[in-house]
N, C-alpha and C positions, 0 to 999 in steps of 0.2 A: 743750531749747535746743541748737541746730548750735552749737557753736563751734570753729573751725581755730585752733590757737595755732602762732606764728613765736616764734621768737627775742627779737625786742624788740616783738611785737605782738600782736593776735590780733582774728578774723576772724568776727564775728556775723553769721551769713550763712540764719536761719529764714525770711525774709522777703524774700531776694535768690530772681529767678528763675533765675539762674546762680549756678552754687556756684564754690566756691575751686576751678580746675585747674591743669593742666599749664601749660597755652596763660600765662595770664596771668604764674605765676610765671616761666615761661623767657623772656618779655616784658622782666620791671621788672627781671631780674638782668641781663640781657644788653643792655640798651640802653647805649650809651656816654654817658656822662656827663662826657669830657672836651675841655672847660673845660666846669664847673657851668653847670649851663643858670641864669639869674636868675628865669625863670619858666616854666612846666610846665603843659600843659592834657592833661586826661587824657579822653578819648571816651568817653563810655558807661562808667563807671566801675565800675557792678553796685556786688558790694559794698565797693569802692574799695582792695583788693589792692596793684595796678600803682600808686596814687596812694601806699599807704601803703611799700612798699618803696623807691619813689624817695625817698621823703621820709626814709627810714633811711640809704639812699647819698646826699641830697645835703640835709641837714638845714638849710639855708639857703636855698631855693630854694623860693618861693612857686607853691603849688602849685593848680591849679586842676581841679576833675572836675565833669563835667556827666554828668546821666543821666533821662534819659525816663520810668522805671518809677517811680511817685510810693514805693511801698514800698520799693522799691532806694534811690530817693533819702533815703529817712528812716534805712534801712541803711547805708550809704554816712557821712551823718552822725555816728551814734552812731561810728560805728568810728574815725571821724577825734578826736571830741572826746574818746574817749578813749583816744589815743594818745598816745606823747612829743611826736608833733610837731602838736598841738593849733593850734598859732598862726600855723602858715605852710602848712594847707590848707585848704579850705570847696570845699563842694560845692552846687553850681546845680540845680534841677530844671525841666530845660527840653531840646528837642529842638534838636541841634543846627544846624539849619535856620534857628531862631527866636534864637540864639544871637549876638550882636553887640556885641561887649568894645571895647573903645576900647585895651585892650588888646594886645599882640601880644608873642608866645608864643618862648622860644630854644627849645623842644621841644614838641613832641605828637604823645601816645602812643595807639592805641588798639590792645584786642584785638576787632574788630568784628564781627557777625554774620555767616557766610558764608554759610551751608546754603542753597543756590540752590531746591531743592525743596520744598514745602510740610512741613514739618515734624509729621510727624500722632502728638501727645499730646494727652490730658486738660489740660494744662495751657498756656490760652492766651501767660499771661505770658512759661512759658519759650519758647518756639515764637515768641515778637515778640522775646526776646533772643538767638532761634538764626539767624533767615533773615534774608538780606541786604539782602534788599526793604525793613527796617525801619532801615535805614544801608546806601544803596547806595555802591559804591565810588568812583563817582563824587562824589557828593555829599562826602566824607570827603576825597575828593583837592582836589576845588576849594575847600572850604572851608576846608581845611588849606592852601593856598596864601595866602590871604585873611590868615588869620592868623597866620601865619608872621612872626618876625623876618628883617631882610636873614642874618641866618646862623644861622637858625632850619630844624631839624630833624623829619622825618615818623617816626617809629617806630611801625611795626605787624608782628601776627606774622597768619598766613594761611594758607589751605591750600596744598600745593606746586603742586596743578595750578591754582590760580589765581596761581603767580608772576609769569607772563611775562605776561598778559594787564594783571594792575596796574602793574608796569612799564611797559608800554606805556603802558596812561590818563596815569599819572603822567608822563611825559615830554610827551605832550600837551598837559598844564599847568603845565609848564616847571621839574618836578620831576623830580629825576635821583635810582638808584642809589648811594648810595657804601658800604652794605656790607649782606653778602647770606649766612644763614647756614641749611643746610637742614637739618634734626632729622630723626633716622631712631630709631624704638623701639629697634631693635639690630644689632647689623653685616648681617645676611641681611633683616632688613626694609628693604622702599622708603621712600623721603621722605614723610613724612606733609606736616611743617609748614614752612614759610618766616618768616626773622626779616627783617625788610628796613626798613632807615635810608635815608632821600631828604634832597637837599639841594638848593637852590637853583641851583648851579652845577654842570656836567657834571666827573667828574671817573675816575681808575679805581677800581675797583669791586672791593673787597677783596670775595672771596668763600670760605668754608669750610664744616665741616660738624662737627654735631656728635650724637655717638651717645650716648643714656641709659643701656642699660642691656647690659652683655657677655652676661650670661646673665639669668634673671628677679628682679629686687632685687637683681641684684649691677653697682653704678651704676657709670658708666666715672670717671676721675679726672676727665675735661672736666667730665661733669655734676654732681660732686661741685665740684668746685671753682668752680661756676657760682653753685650756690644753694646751699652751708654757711652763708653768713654768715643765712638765713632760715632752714633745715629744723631741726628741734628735734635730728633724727637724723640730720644729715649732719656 
């Protein structure tokens, strides 16, 4: 049996086609959360990670994750009912396409499939939860507009070379920018990833950067101080 153990949780993940990463936890630590968002819809949840850390930072916030892979989605469950926060998440099995809540959201969050290229493993599942074609960006931006509260917020993390390109879409659908945050492995590595918050209204654009690791396992204080309150060893 896979199991990831957190701090106040832990992560059954045999049956998810995406395992516990980087990507998600820098995601659920790092999205701002203030004023508490009152309700939370989580993308593509896997095996509901980003759903179950928000719900450790904002234990009052009714929390909603949707996800396509019927086993991710039974994954996804178990992990929710057996956590603290059992009573303010559930999880949907359904494509967000098909997806139509009466609903509307102070935040949603996804870490969603990029790999623009055919992904070539043995493993279908994982390969529809790696390439973008299975959540395009678009699809993600407009629908996330759709659902959105009037001061309701986008949070996704991304590859770097696709920042300014979603940017762009996203302003196209009358979603802006307002913080912008680039992860580099180490001070002499390039920008891998982008953390990037959108909101309704145009506004300036806090932007910073943050580095993992000085040298190899030796993590810098930003990323220590990011996710201690989740890593068993931070």
């Amino acid at each position: 049996m896979s199991i990831f153990k957190f701090k106040q949780f832990q992560i059954q993940q045999q049956n998810a086609a995406a395992k516990v990463g980087t990507d998600g936890v820098l995601l659920g630590a790092w999205v701002d959360l203030i004023p508490k968002p009152a309700t939370i819809l989580d993308i593509g949840t896997g095996t509901g990670l980003i759903a179950l850390m928000l719900a450790q930072r904002s234990p009052n916030s009714q929390i909603t994750a949707i996800e396509i892979d019927d086993r991710a989605y039974k994954q996804a469950q178990f992990n929710f009912e057996h956590s603290p926060w059992a009573h303010h998440l559930r999880v949907l099995h359904t494509a967000l396409q098909d997806y139509t809540p009466s609903t509307k959201y102070d935040l949603i969050i996804s870490n969603p499939p990029f790999y623009k290229e055919d992904v070539l493993s043995k493993n279908q599942r994982r390969d529809k939860a790696r390439n973008v074609k299975h959540l395009p960006f678009d699809l993600l931006i407009k629908k996330s507009v759709s659902l959105l509260s009037h001061k309701g917020q986008l949070a996704v993390i991304i590859p770097y070379d696709s920042e300014q390109p979603f940017i762009d879409l996203s302003k196209r659908h009358n979603l802006y920018p307002i913080e912008v945050c680039r992860v580099k492995g180490n001070p002499k590595a390039p920008v891998k990833r982008s953390l990037l918050l959108f909101g309704k209204n145009e506004s300036n654009v806090n932007s910073h950067e943050l580095i993992i690791e000085e040298l190899r396992h030796v993590y810098t204080s930003d990323y220590i101080n990011l996710t201690k309150d989740f890593y068993l060893n931070m």
